[in-house]
TORRODO-811819 format. One record per residue: residue number from 1; residue in one letter; x, y, z of N, C-alpha, C in turn. Coordinates in steps of 0.001 Angstrom, whole numbers, plus 500000, padded with zeros to 6 digits. Each point is the difference from the previous one (the first is absolute). Last residue first. Layout:
# residues N
{i: NUM	aa: a	n_east: X	n_north: Y	n_up: Z	ca_east: X	ca_north: Y	ca_up: Z	c_east: X	c_north: Y	c_up: Z}
...
# end
This chain:
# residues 114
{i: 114	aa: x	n_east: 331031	n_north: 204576	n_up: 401807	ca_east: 501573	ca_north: 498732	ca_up: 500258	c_east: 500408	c_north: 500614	c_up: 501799}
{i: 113	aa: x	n_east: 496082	n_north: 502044	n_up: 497306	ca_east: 500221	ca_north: 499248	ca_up: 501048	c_east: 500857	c_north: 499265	c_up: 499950}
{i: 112	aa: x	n_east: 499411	n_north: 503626	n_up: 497593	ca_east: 499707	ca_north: 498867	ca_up: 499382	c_east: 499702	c_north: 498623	c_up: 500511}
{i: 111	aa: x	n_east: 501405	n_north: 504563	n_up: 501655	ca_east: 499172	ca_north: 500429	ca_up: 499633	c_east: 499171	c_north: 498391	c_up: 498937}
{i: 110	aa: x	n_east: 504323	n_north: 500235	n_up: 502320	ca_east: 499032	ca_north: 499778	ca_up: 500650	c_east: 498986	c_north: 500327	c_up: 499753}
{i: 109	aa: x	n_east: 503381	n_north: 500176	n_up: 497286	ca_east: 499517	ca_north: 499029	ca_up: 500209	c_east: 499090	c_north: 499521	c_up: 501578}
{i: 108	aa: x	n_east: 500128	n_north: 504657	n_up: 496265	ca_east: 500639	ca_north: 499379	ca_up: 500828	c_east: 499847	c_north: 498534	c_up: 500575}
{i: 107	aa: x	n_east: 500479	n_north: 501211	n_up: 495205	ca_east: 499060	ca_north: 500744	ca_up: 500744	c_east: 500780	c_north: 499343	c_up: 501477}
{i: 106	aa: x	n_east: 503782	n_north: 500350	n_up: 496541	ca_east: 498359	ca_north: 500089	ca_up: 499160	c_east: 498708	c_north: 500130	c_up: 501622}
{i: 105	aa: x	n_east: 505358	n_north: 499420	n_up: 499280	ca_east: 499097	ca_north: 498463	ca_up: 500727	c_east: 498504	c_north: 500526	c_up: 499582}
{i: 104	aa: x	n_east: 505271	n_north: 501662	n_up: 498249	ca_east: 498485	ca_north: 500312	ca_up: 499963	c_east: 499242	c_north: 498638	c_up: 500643}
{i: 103	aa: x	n_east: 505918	n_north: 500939	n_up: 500919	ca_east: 498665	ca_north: 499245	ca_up: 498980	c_east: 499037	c_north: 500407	c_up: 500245}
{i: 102	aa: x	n_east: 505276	n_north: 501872	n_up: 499832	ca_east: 498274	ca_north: 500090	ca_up: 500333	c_east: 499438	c_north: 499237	c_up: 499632}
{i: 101	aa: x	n_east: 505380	n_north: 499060	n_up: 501076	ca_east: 498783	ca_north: 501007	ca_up: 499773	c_east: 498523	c_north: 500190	c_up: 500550}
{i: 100	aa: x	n_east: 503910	n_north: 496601	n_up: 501271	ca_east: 499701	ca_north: 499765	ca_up: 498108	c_east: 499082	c_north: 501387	c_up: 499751}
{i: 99	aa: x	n_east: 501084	n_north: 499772	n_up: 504762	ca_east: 501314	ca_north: 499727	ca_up: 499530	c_east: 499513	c_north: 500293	c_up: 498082}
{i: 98	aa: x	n_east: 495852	n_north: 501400	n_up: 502329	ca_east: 500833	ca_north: 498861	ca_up: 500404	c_east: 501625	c_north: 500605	c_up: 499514}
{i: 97	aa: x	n_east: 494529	n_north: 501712	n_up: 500403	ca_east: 501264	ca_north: 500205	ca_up: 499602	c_east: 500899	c_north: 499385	c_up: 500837}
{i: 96	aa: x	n_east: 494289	n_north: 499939	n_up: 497947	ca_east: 501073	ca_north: 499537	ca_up: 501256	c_east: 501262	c_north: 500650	c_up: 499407}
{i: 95	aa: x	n_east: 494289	n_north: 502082	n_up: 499275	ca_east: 501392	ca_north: 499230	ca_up: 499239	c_east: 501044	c_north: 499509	c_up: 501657}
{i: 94	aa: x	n_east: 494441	n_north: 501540	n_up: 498150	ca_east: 501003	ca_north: 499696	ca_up: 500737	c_east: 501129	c_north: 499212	c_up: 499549}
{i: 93	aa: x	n_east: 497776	n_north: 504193	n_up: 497697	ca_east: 499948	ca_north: 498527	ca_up: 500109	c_east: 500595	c_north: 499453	c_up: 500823}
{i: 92	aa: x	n_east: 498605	n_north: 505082	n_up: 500502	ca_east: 500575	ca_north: 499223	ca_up: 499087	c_east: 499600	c_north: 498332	c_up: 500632}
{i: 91	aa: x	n_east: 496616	n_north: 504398	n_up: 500325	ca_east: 501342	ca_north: 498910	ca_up: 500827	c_east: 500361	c_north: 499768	c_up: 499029}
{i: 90	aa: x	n_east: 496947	n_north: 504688	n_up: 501143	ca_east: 500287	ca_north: 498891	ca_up: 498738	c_east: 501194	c_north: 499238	c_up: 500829}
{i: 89	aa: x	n_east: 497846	n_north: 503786	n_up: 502475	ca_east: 499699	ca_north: 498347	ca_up: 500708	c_east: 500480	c_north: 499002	c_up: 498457}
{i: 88	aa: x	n_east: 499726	n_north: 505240	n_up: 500772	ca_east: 499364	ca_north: 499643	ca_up: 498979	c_east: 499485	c_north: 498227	c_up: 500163}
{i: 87	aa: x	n_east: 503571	n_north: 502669	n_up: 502677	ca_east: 498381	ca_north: 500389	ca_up: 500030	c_east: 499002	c_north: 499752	c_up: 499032}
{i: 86	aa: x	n_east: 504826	n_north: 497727	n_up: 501300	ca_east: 499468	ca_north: 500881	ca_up: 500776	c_east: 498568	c_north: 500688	c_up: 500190}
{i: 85	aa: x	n_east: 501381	n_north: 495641	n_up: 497045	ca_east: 500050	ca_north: 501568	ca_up: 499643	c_east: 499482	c_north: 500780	c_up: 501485}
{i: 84	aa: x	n_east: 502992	n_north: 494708	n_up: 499391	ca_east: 498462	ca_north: 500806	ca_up: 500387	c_east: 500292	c_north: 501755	c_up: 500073}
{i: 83	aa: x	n_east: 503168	n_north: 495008	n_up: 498564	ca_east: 499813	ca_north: 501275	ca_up: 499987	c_east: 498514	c_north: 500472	c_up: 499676}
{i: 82	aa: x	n_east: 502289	n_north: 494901	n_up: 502324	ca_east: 499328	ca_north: 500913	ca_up: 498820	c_east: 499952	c_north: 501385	c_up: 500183}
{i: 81	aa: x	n_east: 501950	n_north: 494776	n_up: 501507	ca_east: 499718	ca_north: 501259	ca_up: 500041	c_east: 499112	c_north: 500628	c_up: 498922}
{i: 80	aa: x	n_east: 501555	n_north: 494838	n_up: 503186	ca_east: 499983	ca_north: 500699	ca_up: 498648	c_east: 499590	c_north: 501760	c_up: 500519}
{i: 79	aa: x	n_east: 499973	n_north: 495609	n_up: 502779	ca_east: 501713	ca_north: 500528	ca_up: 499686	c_east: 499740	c_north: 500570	c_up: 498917}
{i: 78	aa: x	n_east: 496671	n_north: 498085	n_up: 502613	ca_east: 499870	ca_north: 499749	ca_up: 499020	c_east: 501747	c_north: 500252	c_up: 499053}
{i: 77	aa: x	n_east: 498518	n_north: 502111	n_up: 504523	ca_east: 499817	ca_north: 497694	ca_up: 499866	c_east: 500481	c_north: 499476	c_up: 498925}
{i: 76	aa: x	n_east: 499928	n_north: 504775	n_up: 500542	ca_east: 500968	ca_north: 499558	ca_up: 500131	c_east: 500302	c_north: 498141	c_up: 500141}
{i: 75	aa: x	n_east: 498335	n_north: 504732	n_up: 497127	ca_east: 498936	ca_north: 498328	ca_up: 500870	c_east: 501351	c_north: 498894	c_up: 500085}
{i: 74	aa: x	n_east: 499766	n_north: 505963	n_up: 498704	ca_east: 500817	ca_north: 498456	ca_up: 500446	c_east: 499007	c_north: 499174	c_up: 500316}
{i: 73	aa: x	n_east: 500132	n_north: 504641	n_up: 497493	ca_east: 499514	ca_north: 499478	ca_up: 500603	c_east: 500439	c_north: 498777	c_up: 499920}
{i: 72	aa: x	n_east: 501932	n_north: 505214	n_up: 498558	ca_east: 499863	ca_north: 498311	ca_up: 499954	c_east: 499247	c_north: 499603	c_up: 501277}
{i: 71	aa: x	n_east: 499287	n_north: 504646	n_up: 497440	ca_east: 500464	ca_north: 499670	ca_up: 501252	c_east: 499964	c_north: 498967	c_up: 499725}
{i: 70	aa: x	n_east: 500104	n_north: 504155	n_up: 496503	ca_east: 499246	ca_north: 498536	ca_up: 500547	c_east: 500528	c_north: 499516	c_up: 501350}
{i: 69	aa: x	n_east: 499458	n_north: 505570	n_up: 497889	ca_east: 500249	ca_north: 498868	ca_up: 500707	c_east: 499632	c_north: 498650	c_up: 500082}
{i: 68	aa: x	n_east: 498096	n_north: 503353	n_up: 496490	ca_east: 500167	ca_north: 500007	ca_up: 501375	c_east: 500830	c_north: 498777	c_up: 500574}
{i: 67	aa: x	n_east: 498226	n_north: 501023	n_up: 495054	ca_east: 500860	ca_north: 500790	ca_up: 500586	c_east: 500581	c_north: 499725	c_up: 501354}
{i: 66	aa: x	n_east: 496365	n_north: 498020	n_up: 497227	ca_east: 500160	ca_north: 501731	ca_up: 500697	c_east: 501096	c_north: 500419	c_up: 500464}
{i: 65	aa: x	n_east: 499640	n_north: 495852	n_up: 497454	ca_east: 498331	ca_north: 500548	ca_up: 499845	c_east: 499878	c_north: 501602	c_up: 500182}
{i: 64	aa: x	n_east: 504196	n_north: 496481	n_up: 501328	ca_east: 499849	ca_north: 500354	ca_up: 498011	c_east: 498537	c_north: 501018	c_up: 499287}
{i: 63	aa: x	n_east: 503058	n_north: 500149	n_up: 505473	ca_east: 498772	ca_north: 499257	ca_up: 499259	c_east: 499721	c_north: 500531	c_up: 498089}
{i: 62	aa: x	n_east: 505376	n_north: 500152	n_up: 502982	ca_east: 498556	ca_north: 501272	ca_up: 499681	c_east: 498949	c_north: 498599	c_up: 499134}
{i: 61	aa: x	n_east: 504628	n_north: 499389	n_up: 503423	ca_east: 498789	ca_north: 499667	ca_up: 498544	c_east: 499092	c_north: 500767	c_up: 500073}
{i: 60	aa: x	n_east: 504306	n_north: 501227	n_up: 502527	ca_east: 498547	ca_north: 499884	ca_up: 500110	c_east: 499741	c_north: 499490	c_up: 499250}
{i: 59	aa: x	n_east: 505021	n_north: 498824	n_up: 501418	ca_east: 499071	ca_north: 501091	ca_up: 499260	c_east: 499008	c_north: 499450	c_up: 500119}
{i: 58	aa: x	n_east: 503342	n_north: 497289	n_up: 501674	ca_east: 499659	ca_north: 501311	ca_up: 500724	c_east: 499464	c_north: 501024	c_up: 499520}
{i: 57	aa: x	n_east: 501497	n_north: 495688	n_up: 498417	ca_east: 501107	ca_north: 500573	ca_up: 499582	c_east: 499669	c_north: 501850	c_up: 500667}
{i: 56	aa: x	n_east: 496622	n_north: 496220	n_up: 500063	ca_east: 501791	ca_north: 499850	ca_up: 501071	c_east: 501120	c_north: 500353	c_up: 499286}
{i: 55	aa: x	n_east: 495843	n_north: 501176	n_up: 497577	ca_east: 499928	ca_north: 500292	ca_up: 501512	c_east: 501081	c_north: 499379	c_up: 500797}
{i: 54	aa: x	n_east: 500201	n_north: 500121	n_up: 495243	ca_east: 499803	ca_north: 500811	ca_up: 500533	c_east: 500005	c_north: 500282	c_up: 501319}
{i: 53	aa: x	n_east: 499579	n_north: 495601	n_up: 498143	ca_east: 502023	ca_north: 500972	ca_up: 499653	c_east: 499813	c_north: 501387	c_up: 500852}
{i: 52	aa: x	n_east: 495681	n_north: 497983	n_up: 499472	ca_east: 500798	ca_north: 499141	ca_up: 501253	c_east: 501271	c_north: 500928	c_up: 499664}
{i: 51	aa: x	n_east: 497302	n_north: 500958	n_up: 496033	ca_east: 499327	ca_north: 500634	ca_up: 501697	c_east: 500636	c_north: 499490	c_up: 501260}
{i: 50	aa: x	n_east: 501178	n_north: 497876	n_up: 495939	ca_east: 500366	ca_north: 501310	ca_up: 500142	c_east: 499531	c_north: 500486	c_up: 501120}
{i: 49	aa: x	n_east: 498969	n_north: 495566	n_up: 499400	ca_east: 500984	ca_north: 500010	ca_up: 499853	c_east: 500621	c_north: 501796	c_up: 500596}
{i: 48	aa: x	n_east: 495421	n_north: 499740	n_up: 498712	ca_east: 500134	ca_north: 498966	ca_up: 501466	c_east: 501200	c_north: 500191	c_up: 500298}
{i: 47	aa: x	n_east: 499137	n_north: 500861	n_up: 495386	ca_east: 500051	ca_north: 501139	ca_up: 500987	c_east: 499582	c_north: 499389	c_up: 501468}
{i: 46	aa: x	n_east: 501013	n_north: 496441	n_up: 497175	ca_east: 500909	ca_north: 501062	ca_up: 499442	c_east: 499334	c_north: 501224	c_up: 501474}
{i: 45	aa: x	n_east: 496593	n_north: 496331	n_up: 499718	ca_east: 502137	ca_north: 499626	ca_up: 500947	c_east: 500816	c_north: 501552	c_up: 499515}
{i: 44	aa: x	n_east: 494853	n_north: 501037	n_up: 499564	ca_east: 500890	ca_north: 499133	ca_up: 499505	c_east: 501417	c_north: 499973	c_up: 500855}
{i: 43	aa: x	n_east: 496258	n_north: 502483	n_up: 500852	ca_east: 499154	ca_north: 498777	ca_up: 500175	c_east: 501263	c_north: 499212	c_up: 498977}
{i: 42	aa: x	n_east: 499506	n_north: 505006	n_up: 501610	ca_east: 500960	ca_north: 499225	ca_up: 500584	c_east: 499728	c_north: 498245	c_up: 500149}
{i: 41	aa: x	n_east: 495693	n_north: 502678	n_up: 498562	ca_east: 501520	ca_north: 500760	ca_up: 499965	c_east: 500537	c_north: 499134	c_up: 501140}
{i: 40	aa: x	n_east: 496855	n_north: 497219	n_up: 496765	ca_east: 500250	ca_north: 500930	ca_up: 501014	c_east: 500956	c_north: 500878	c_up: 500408}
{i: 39	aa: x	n_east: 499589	n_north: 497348	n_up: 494944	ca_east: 499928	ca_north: 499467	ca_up: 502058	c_east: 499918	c_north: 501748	c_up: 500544}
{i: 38	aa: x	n_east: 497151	n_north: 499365	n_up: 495522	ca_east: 501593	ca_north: 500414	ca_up: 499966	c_east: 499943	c_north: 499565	c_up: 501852}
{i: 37	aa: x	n_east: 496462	n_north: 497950	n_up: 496553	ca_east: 499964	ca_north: 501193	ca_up: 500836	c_east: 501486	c_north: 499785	c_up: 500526}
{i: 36	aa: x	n_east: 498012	n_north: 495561	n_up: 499412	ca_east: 499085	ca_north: 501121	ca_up: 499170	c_east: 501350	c_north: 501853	c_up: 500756}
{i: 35	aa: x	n_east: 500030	n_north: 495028	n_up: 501949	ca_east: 500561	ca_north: 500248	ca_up: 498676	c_east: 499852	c_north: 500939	c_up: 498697}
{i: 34	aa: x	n_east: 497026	n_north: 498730	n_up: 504250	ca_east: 501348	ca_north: 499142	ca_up: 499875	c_east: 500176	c_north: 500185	c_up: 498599}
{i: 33	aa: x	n_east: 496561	n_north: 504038	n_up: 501244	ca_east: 499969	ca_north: 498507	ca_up: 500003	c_east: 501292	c_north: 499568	c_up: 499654}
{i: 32	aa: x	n_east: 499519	n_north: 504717	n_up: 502680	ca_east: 499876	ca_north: 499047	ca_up: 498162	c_east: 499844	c_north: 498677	c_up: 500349}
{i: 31	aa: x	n_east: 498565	n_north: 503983	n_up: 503788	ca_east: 501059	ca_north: 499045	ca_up: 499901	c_east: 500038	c_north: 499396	c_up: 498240}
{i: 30	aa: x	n_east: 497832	n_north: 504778	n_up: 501243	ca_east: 499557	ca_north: 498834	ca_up: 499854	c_east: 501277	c_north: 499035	c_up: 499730}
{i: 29	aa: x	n_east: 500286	n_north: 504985	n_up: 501752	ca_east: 500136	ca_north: 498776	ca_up: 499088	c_east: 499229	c_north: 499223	c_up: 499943}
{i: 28	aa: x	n_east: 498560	n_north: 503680	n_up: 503325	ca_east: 501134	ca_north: 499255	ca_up: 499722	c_east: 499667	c_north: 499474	c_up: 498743}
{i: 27	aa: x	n_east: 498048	n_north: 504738	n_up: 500500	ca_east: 499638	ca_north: 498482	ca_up: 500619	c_east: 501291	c_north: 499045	c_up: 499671}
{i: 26	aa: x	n_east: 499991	n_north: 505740	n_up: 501346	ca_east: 500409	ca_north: 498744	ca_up: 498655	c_east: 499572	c_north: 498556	c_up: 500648}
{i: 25	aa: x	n_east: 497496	n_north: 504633	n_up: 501828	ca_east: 500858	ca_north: 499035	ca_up: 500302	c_east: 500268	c_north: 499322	c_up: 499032}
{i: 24	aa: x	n_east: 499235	n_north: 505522	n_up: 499453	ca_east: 499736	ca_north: 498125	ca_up: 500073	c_east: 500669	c_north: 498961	c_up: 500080}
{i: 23	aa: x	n_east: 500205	n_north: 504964	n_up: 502058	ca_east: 500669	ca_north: 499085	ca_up: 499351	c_east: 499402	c_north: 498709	c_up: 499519}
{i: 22	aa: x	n_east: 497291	n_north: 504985	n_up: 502234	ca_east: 500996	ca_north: 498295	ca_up: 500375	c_east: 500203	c_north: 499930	c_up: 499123}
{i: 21	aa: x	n_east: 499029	n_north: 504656	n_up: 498993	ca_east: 499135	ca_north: 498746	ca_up: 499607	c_east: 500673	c_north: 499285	c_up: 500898}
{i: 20	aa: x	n_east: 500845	n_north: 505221	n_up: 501631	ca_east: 500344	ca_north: 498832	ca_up: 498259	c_east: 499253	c_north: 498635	c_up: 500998}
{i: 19	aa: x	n_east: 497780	n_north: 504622	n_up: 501764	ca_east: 501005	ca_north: 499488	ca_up: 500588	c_east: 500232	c_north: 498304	c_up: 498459}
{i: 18	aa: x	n_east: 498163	n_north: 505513	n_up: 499316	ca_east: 499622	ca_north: 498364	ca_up: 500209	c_east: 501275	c_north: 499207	c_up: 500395}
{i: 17	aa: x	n_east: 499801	n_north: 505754	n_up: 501625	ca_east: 500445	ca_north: 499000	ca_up: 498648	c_east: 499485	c_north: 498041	c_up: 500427}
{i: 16	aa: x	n_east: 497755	n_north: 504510	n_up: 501970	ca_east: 501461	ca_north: 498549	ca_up: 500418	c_east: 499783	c_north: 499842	c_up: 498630}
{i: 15	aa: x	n_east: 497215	n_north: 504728	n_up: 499127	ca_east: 500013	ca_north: 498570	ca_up: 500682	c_east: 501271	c_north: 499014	c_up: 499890}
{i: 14	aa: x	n_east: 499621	n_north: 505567	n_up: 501135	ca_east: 500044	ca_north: 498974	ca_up: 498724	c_east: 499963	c_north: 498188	c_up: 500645}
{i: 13	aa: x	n_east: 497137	n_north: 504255	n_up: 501833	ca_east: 500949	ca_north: 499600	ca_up: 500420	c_east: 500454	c_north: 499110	c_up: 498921}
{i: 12	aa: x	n_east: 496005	n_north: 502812	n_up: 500304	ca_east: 501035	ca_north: 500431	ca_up: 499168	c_east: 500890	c_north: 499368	c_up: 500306}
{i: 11	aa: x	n_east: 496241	n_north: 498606	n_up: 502348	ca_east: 499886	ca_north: 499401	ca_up: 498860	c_east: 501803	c_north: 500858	c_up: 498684}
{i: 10	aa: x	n_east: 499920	n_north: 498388	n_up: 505523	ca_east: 499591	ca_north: 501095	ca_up: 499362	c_east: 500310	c_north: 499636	c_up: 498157}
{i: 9	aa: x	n_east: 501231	n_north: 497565	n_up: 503521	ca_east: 499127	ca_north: 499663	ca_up: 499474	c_east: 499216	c_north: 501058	c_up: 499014}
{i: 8	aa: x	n_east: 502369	n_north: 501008	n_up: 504734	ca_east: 500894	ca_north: 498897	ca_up: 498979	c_east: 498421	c_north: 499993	c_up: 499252}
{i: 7	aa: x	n_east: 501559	n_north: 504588	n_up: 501061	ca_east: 499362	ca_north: 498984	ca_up: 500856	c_east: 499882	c_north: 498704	c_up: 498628}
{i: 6	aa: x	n_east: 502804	n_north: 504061	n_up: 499481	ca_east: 499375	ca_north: 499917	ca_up: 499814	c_east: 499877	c_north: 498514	c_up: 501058}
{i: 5	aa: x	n_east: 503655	n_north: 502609	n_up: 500150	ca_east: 498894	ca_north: 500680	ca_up: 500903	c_east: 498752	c_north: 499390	c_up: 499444}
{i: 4	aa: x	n_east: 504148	n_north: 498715	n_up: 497648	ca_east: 500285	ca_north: 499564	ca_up: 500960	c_east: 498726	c_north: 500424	c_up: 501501}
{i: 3	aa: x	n_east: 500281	n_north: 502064	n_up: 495298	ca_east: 499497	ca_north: 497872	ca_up: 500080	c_east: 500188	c_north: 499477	c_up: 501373}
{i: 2	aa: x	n_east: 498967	n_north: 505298	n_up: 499384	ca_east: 501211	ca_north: 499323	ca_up: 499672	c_east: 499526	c_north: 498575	c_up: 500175}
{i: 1	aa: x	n_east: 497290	n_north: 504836	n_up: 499381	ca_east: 500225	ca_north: 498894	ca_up: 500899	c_east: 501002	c_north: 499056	c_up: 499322}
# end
């Protein structure tokens, strides 16, 4: 009799291979305390600076974590920006760009209530 004529379950049948473990989930960071602990990715003016050259100069920023696409996010009341990781959700700092460059404005200001 051939594997294919045997009836399912049949004890000579070789057993499914075990289906692999889930992935454990990585728990986030823990934020550092003010002044403890290296800034965030894209948490300084310098790569703020670079990551902007990049994108209106029409290239992808690739996220510093994975790799993936960032997409800018606008608050436009506020006239500032920031770079958000397509799938991972890491942001940069919100920053403005003027005539004089980049400036870092740090969290958002509606998030501070101004």
């Amino acid at each position: 009799m051939t594997d294919a004529e045997k009836p399912p379950g049949d004890a000579s049948s070789p057993a499914p291979a075990p289906s692999p473990a889930p992935a454990a989930a990585t728990p986030p960071a823990e934020a550092p305390a003010d002044g403890e602990g290296p800034p965030p990715p894209l948490g300084t003016a310098e790569e703020v600076r670079e990551a902007w050259s990049h994108f209106r100069g029409g290239q992808t920023v690739a996220c510093p974590r994975d790799g993936k696409p960032l997409a800018l996010a606008v608050d436009a009341s506020a006239g500032v920006y920031r770079f958000v990781c397509t799938q991972c959700g890491v942001a940069s700092v919100w920053f403005e760009s003027g005539v004089d460059g980049i400036r870092v404005r740090g969290a958002s200001p509606a998030s501070r209530g101004e």
